[in-house]
C-alpha positions in Angstrom: 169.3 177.6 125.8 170.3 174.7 124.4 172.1 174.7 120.3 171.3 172.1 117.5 173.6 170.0 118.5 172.7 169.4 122.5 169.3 168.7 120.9 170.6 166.2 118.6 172.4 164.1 121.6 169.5 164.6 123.8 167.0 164.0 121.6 169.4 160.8 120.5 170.0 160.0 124.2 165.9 160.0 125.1 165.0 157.7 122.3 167.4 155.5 123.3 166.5 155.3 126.9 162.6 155.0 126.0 162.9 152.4 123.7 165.3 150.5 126.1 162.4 150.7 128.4 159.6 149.7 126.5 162.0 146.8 125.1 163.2 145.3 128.7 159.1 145.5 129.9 157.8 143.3 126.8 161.0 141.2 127.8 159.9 140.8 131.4 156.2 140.7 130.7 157.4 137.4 128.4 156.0 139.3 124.6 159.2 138.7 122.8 162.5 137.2 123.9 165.8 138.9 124.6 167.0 138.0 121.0 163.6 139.8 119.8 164.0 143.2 122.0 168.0 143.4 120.1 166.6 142.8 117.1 163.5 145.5 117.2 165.8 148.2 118.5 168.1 147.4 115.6 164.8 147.9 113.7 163.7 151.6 115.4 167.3 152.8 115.2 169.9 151.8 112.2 168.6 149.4 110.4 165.3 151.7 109.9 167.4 154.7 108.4 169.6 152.8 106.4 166.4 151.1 104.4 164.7 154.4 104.1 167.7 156.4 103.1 168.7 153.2 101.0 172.4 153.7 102.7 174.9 151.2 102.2 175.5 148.6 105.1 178.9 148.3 106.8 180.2 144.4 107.0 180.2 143.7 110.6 183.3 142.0 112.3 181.5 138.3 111.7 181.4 139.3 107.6 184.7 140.4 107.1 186.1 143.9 106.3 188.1 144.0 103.2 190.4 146.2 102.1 
């Protein structure tokens, strides 16, 4: 029996893996570019929590991290 927090990673790890999936086949089949696929799973994963939770973005590496 797994605890909350295997079913956290495997749930995580799952999602991941199925969304990679459907991502690289509309990528073959020629629906949406390489740059598209990155920027929809940045879509169903981060960038879709942190607009729903309204959570603060971190600067990436390109912005600048000050402090």
């Amino acid at each position: 029996m797994l605890d909350l927090p295997e079913h956290y990673y495997l749930d995580a790890f799952f999602f991941r893996r199925a969304i990679a999936g459907i991502l690289n086949d509309g990528v073959a089949a020629g629906i949406w570019t390489d740059r598209d696929a990155a920027r929809l799973a940045r879509m169903f994963t981060s960038q879709n929590a942190l607009r729903a939770y309204d959570l603060p973005t971190r600067p990436t590496s390109a912005q600048g991290a000050s402090g």
